[in-house]
C-alpha positions in Angstrom: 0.0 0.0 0.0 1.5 3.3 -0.9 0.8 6.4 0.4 -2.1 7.5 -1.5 -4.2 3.7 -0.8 -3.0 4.5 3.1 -5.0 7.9 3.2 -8.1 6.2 2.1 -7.6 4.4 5.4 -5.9 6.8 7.4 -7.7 10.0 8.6 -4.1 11.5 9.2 -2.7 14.3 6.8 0.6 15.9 5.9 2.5 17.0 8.4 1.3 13.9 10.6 1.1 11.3 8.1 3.9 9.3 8.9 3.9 6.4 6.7 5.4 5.8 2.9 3.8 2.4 2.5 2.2 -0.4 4.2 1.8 -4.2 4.1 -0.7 -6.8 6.0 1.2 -9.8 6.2 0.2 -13.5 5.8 0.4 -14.2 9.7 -2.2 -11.5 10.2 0.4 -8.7 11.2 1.5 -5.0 9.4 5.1 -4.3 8.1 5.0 -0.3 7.7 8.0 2.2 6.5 8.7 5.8 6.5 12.1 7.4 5.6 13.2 10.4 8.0 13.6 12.9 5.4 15.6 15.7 8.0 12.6 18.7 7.1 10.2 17.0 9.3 8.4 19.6 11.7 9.1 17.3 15.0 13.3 17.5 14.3 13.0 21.4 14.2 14.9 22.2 17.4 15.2 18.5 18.8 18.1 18.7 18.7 19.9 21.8 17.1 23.0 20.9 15.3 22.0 16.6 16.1 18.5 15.9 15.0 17.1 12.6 16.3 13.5 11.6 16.1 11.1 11.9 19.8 10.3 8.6 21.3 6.7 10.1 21.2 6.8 10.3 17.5 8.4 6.3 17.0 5.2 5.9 19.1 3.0 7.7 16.5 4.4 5.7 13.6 3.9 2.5 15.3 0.1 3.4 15.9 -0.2 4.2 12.3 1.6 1.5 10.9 -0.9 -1.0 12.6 -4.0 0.9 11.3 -3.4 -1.4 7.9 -4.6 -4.4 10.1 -8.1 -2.3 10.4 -8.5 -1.1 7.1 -11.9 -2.9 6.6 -13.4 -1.4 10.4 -11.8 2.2 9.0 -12.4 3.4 5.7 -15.4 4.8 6.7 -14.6 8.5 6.8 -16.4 8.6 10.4 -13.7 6.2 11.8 -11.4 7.7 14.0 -8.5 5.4 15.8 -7.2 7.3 19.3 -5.0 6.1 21.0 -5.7 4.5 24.3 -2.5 3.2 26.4 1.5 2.8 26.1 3.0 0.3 28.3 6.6 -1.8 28.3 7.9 1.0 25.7 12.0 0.7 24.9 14.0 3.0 23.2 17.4 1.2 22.3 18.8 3.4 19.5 18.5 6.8 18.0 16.5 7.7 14.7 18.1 10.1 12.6 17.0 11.6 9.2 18.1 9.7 6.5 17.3 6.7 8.5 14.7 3.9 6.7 12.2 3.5 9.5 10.5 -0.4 9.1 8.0 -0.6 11.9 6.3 -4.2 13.0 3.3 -4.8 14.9 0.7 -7.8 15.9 -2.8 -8.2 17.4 -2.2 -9.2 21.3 -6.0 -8.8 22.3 -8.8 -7.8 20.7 -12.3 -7.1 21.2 -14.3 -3.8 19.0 -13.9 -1.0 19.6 -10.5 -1.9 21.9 -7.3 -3.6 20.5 -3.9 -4.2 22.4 -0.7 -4.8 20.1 2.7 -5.0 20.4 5.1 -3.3 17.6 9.0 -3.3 16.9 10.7 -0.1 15.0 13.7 -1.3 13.7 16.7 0.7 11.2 18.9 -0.9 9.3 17.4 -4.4 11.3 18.4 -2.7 14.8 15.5 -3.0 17.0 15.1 1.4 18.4 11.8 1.1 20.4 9.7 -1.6 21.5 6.3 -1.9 23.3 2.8 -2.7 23.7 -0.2 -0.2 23.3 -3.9 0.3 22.5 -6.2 2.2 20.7 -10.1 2.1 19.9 -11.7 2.6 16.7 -14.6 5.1 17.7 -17.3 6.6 15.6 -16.9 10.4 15.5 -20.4 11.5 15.1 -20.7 9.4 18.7 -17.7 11.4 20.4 -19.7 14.7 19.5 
């Protein structure tokens, strides 16, 4: 899935689209990539002269990478995925621009509207953050 198919799933937008493509797997997981270009709004000023990615931001393109696994419960435009929980997050290496970001998660629990997964970002097939979170799939028009 390129970027394009990933917006019709997606309700994220440039700057905070975070993904370049996307793939569901045969086992039932998502493999999802993004390449740290350097411009990105989040390296502005963390850290002058040393730019590194914000753990908060690996988190953000872990959540979105996993979204593929929902594409059927999201593509309609009402959809919204929030983000519930973090828990057991790692950070074991810096991400830097020019790094290719491949990003790994898998269903740990389920039951609609609430999901617990677990994802691994790796670069270069170094594992830089690990951990478990959720998220529900809500219904806009209900949060109003």
């Amino acid at each position: 899935m390129n970027r394009e198919e990933i917006k019709e799933i997606l309700p994220h937008r440039e700057p905070m689209l975070l993904l370049d493509e996307a793939f569901l797997n045969e086992d039932g997981s998502a493999t999802a990539y993004y390449t740290v270009r350097g411009d990105e709004f989040f390296l502005q000023g963390h850290f002058p002269g040393r730019p590194v990615v914000p753990g908060v931001i690996q988190c953000e393109i872990m959540a979105q990478g996993a979204c593929i696994m929902f594409a059927d419960k999201m593509k309609d435009k009402d959809i919204l995925p929030v983000y519930t929980g973090l828990d057991k997050v790692r950070f074991r290496g810096m991400v830097v621009p020019g790094d290719r970001i491949e990003v790994t998660t898998r269903i740990l629990k389920e039951g609609h509207p609430l999901y617990v997964l677990h994802g691994e970002l790796k670069v270069d097939g170094k594992r830089c953050m690990s951990g478990d979170f959720s998220f529900a799939i809500v219904n806009k028009k209900e949060e109003e």
